[in-house]
N, C-alpha and C positions, 0 to 999 in steps of 0.2 A: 391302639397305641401301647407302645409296652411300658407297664410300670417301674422296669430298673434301667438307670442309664449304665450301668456295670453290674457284668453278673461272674462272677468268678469261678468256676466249676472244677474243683481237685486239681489246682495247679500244684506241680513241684516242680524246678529247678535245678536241674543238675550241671556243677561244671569240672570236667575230668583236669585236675592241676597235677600239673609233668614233677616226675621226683628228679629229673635230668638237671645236672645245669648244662642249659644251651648256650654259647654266647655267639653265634651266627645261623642263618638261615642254613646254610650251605652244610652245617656242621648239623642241623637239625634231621636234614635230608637224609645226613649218612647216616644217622642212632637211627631213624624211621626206616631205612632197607634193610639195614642192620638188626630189627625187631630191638634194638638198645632202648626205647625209648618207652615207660612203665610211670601209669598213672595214678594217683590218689582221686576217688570220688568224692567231691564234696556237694550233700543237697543242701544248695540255701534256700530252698524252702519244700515243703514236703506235705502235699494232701492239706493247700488251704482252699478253702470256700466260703463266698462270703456274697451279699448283694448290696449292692449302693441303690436308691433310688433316685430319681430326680430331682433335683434340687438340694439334696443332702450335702453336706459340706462336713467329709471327713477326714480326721487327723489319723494321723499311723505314727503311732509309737511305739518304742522298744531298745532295748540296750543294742551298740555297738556290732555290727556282724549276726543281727537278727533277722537280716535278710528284706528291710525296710525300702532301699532303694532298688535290688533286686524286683522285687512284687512290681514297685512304679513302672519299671524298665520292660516288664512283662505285659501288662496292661495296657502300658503305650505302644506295644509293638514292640519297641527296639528288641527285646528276646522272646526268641520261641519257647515254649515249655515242653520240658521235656515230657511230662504228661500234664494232661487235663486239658482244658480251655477259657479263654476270655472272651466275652461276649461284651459288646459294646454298642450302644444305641446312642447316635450323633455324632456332629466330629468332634475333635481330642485334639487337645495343645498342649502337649508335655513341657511346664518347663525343668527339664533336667538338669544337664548338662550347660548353661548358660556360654557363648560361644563355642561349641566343640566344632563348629562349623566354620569358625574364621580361618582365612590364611593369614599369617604372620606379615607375609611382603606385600600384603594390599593396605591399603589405608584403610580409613574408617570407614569412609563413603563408600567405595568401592566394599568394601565387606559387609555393610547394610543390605547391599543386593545382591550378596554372595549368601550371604545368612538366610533373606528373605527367601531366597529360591529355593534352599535348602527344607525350611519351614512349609513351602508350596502357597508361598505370595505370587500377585504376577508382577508384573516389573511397572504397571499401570497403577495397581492398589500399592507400592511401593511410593512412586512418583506422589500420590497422593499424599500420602504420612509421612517422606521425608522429612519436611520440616519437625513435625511432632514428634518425631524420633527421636532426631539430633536434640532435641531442647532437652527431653526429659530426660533424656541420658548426662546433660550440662557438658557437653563435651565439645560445643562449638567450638572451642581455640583447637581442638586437633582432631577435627573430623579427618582431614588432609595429612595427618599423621602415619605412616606403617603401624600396624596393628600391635608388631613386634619391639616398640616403645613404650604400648601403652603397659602399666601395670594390670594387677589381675584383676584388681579392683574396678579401674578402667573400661577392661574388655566383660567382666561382666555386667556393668551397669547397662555397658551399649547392649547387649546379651537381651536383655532384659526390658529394654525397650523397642526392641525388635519383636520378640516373641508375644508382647502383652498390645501388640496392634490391632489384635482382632477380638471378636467375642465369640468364643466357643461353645458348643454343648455340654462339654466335660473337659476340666483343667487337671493337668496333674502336674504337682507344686512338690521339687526336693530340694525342700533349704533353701530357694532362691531368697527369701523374705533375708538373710541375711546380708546383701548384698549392699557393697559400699558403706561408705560410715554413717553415723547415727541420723544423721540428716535425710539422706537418701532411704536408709530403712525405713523411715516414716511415711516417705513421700511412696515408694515402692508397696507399701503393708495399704496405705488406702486407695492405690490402683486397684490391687488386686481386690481390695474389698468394694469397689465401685463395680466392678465384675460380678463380683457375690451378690451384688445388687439387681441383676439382668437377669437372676436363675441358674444361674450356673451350678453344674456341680462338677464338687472339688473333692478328691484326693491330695491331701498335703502331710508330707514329711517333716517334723520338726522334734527337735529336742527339747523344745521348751515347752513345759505342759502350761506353762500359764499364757503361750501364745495361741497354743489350740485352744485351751478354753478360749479367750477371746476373738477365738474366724471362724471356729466350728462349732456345729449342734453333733455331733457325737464325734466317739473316738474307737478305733483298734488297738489293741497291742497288739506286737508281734511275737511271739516268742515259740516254743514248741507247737503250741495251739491259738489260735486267734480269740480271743473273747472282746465282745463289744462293751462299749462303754457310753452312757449318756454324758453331757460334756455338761455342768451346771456350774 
């Protein structure tokens, strides 16, 4: 049985941003035959490695453009690396992006199992948790709403209670915890700590260090260099 449920080996990060203003596809085509088209390299991250073991619950912290959500995004798959590798032991429930998956002209319900599919529910283990969905999201009066009424606030709550249906091997958490008003942040901060409860381990992003202290037993910074930190 392997000892790290993430094992991070010399990831870096590269994304080539265009010096061009483009302002259509069609016009991007023609700088691109053209050879017009000259890019800036920027690494948001550059030869990190690091290992998480099981059951560990760490926070990532770092100033702005440290390259904090990048790593998440890496780790969960959504990006390839440009060098290095991620190795991962169990499955992984990224909450990142909280709806990036809704369509705006579907309603709530309908976007439950547009979301869920997306996340790789089946439409069976959906039926099951719809009711506990809709509750904890409190969005009953417009489950039957277009998605494209609700505020952000709204579509992330539903976000969020879609994503935190299952119980994962490894969670990785950017900033969802701030999701909806005070009320909801509370009720949302001991979902996920009832999770923490199962074993899980968690990568989580946040800006508040007296949040990580209080979900995490250690911590990262992110900066030129990673250095670990115990979390007391």
């Amino acid at each position: 049985m392997a000892k790290y449920a993430i094992e991070v080996k010399d990831v870096s990060m590269k994304f080539n941003l265009s010096k061009e203003k483009v302002d259509s596809l069609k016009e991007y085509f023609i700088k691109f035959l053209k050879r017009q088209i000259k890019y800036n390299e920027f690494w948001a991250l550059k030869h990190i490695s690091f290992n998480v073991e099981k059951g560990d619950r760490v926070g990532v912290l770092g100033l702005n453009g440290a390259g904090k959500s990048t790593l998440l995004k890496v780790i969960a798959g959504v990006f390839k690396p440009t060098e290095g590798q991620v190795v991962r032991h169990g499955k992984i429930v990224p909450l990142l992006e909280l709806g990036a998956g809704f369509d705006s002209q579907y309603t709530g319900r309908e976007n439950i199992y547009l979301y869920s599919s997306v996340l790789g529910y089946s439409r069976s283990f959906v039926d099951s948790r719809f009711d506990d969905i809709v509750k904890f999201s409190e969005l009953e009066e417009f489950i039957d709403v277009p998605i494209k009424n609700y505020s952000s606030g709204m579509k992330s709550r539903l976000g969020f209670s879609i994503a935190t249906q299952v119980n994962p091997d490894i969670l990785i958490l950017d900033e969802v915890l701030s999701v909806g008003d005070a009320k909801f942040k509370k009720k949302s901060e001991a979902k996920i700590m009832g999770m923490f409860d199962s074993g899980v381990t968690v990568l989580f992003v946040s800006h508040s260090l007296a949040q990580v202290k209080r979900l995490c037993n250690k911590a990262i910074i992110l900066e030129k260099v990673i250095l670990w930190l115990p979390v007391t």
